[in-house]
C-alpha positions as a Python dict, from the first residue, in 0.01 Angstrom:
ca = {
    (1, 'X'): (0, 0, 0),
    (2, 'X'): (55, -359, -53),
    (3, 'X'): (-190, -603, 100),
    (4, 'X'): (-110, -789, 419),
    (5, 'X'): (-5, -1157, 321),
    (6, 'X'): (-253, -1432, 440),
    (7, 'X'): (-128, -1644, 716),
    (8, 'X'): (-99, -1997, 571),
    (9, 'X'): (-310, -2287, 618),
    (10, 'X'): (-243, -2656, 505),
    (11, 'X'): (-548, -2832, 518),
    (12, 'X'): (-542, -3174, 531),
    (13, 'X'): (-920, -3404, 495),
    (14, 'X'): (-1000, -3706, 455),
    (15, 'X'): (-1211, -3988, 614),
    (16, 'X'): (-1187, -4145, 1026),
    (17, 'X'): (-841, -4359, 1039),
    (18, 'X'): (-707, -4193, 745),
    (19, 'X'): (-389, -4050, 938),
    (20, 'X'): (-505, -3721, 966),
    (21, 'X'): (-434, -3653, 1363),
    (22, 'X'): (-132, -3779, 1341),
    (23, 'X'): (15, -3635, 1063),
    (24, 'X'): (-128, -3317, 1108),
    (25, 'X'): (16, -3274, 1487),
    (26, 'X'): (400, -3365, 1324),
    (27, 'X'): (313, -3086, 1103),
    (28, 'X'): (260, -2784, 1301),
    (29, 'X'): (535, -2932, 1518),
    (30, 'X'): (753, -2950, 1282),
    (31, 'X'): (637, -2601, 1137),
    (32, 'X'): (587, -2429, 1425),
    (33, 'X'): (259, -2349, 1382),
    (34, 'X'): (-100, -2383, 1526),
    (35, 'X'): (-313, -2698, 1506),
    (36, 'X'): (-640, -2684, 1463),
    (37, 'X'): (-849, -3087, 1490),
    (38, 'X'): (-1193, -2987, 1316),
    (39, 'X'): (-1313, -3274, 1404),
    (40, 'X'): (-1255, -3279, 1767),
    (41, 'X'): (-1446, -2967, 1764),
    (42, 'X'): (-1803, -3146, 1640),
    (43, 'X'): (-1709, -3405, 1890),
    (44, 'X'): (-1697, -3162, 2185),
    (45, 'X'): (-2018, -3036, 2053),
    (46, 'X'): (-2133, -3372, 2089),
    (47, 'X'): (-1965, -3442, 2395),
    (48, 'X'): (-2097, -3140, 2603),
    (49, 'X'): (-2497, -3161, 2463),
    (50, 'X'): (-2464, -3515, 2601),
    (51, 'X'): (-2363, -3350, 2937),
    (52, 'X'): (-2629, -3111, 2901),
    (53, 'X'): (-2881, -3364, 2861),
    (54, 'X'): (-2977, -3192, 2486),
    (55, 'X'): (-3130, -3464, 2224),
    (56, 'X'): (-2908, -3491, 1925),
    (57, 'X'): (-3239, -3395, 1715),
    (58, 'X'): (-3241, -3031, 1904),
    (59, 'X'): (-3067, -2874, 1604),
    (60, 'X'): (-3104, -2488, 1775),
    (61, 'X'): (-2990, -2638, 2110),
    (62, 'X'): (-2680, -2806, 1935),
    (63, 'X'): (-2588, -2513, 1773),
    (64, 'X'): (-2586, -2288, 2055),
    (65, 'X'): (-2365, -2527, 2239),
    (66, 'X'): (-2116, -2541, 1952),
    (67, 'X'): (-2109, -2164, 1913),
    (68, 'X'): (-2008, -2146, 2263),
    (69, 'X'): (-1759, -2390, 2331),
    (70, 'X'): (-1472, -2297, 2512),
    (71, 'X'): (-1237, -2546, 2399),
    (72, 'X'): (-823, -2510, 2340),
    (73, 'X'): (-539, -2745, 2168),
    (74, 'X'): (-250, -2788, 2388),
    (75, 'X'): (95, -2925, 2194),
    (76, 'X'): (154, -3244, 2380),
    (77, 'X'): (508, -3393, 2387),
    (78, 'X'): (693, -3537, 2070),
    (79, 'X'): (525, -3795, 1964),
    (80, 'X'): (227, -3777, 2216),
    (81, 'X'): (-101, -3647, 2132),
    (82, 'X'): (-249, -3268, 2204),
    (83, 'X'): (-464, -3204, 2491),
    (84, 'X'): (-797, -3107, 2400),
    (85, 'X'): (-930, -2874, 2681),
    (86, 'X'): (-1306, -2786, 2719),
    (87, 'X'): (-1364, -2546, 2994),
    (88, 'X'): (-1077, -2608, 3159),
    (89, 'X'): (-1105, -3026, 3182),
    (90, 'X'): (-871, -3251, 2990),
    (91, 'X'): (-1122, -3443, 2785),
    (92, 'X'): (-855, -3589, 2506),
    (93, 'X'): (-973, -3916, 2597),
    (94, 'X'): (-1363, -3846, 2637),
    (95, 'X'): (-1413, -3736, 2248),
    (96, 'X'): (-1209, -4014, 2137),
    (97, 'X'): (-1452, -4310, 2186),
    (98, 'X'): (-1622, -4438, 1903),
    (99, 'X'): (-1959, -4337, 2063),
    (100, 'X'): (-1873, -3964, 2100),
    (101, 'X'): (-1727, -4053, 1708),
    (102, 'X'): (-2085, -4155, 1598),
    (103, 'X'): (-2291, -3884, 1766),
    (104, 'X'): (-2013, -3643, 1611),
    (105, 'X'): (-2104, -3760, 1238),
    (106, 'X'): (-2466, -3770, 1354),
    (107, 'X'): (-2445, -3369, 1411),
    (108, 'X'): (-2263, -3266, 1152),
    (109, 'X'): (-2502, -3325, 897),
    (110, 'X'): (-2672, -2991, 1061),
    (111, 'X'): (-2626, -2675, 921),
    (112, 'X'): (-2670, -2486, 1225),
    (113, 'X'): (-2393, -2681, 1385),
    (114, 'X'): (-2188, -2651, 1126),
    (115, 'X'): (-2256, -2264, 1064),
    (116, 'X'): (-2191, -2264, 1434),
    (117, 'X'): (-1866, -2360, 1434),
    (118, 'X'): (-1711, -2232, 1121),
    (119, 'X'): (-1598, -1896, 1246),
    (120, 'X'): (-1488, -2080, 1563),
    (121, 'X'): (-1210, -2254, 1291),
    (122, 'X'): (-1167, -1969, 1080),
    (123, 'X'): (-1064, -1836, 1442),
    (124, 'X'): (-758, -2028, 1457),
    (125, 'X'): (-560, -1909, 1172),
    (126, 'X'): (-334, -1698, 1358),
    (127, 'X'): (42, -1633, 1274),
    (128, 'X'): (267, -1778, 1186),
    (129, 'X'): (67, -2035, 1024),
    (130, 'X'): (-238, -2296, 1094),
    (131, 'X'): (-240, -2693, 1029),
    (132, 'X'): (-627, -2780, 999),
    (133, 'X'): (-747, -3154, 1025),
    (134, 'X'): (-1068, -3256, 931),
    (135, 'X'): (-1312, -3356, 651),
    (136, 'X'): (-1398, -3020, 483),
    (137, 'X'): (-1141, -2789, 544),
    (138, 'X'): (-1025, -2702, 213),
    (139, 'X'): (-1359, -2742, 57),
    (140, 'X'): (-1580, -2481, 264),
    (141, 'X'): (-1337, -2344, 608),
    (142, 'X'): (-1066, -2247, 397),
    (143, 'X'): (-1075, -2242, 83),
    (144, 'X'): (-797, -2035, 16),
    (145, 'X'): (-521, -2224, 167),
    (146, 'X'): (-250, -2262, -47),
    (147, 'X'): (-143, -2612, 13),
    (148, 'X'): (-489, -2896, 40),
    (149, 'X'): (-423, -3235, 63),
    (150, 'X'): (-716, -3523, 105),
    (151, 'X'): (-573, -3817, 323),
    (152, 'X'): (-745, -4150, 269),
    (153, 'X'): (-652, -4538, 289),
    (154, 'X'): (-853, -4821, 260),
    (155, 'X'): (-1182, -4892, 468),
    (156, 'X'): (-1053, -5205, 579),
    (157, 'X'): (-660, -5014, 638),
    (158, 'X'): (-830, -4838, 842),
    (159, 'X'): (-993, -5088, 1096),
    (160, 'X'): (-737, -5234, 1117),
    (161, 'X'): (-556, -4913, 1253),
    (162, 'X'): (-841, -4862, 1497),
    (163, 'X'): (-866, -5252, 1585),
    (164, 'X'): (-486, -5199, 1669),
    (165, 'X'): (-566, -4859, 1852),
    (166, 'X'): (-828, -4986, 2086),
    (167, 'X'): (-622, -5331, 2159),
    (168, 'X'): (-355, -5137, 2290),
    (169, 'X'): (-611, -4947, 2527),
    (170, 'X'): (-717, -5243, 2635),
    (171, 'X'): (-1044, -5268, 2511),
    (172, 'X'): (-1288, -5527, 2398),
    (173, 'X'): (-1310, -5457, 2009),
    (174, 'X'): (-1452, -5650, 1693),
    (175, 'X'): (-1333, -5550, 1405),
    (176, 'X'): (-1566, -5671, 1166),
    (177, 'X'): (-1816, -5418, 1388),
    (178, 'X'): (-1499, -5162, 1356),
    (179, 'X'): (-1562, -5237, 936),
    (180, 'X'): (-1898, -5181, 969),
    (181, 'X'): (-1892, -4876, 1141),
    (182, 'X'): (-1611, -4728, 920),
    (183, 'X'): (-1835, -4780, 607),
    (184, 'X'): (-2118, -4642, 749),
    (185, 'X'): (-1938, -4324, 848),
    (186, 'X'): (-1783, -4266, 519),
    (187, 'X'): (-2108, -4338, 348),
    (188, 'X'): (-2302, -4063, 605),
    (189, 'X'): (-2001, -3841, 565),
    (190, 'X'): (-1968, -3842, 177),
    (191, 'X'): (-2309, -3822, 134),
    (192, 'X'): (-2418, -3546, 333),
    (193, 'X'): (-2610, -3232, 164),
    (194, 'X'): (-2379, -3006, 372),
    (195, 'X'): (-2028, -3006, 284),
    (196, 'X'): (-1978, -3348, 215),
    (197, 'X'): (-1670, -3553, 237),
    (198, 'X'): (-1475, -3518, -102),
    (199, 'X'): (-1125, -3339, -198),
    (200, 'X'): (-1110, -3002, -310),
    (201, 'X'): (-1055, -2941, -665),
    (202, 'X'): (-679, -2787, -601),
    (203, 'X'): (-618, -3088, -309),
    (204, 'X'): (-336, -3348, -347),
    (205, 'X'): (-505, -3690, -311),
    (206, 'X'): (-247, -3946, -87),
    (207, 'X'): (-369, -4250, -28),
    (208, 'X'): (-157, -4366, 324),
    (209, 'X'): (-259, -4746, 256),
    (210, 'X'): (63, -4940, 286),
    (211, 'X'): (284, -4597, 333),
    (212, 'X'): (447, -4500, 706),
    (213, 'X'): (336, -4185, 866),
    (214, 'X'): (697, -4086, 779),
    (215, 'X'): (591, -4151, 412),
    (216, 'X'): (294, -3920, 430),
    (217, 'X'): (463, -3613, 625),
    (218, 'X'): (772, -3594, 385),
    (219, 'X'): (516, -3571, 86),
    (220, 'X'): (300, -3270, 283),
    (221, 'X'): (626, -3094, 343),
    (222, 'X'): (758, -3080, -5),
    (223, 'X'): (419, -2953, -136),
    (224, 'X'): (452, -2693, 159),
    (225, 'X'): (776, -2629, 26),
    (226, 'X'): (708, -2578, -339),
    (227, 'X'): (399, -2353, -259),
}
């Protein structure tokens, strides 16, 4: 009897402001399939152990929050954003401020957390395929996806996305702080002991600085379709 076909996976890593939400929700729109945002995921985590009152050095407590999150990805319209869902609350905006970013990074540097939640992702590859965002994806959550690519752009691209993202918002921003903080992610995130930021030795390296989003998605389709 012949073995039951894997169900896809194109992962797609790479550091904060590299493109990676965006392109990754035109993806599995565009494909059909489900989207899984890793890094929302460590955000939540960070999100609900701030609303539990647990200390972001309580790795146990941390990691029995993240193995227990009851969090879902809702498609939102074209163009728009998904919903990210914890226990039934909308919380899309929540995660997304740059101090739920930082206490994010902060915990997922810890192996608990991060042992926590890998089932939780491997959890999400369901038929008839899975788009997966996040930093190590093709390096340690799936491994055997048949299509990696690691999204980056410039640090200072990349502020400049974020300087643009939080103007619009209306909010307050510096952007040599936005710089700042960028670097010091990346540096944190790439130099981690667990799973830290790099490609995967199979992944197709794009670098989105200067390139449309357009750009990027037509290249991550015709690697999908030559795989």
């Amino acid at each position: 009897m012949t073995a039951a076909k894997p169900v896809p996976v194109i992962t797609v890593d790479g550091p904060s402001g590299s493109g990676k939400g965006t392109v990754t929700q035109l993806l599995a729109r565009q494909l059909g399939w489900h989207l899984l945002d890793s890094g929302a995921l460590y955000r939540l985590t960070a999100l609900a152990a701030e609303r539990k009152g647990i200390a972001f050095d309580d790795e146990g407590a941390l990691a029995t929050v993240a193995r227990n999150l009851d969090v879902r990805f809702e498609p939102g319209p074209a163009g728009e954003p998904a919903r990210v869902v914890l226990e039934n609350e909308d919380v899309s905006a929540a995660i997304r401020t740059e101090t739920c970013g930082d206490n994010a990074s902060r915990i997922a540097v810890i192996q608990l957390v991060r042992d926590a939640l890998l089932q939780l992702q491997r959890d999400f590859r369901k038929a008839p395929g899975l788009v997966a965002d996040g930093r190590d994806m093709g390096t340690v959550v799936f491994p055997d996806a048949p299509v990696k690519v690691f999204l980056t752009a410039s640090a200072e691209e990349r502020a400049q996305r974020r300087y643009s993202q939080l103007k619009q918002a209306g909010v307050d921003v510096n952007i040599t702080a936005l710089l700042d903080e960028i670097r010091a992610r990346d540096d944190r995130d790439m130099n981690r002991t667990s799973a830290p930021l790099k490609p995967a030795e199979d992944a197709q390296v794009i670098d989105s600085t200067g390139l449309s989003i357009e750009e990027v998605l037509g290249r991550i389709m015709a690697l999908q379709s030559q795989a």
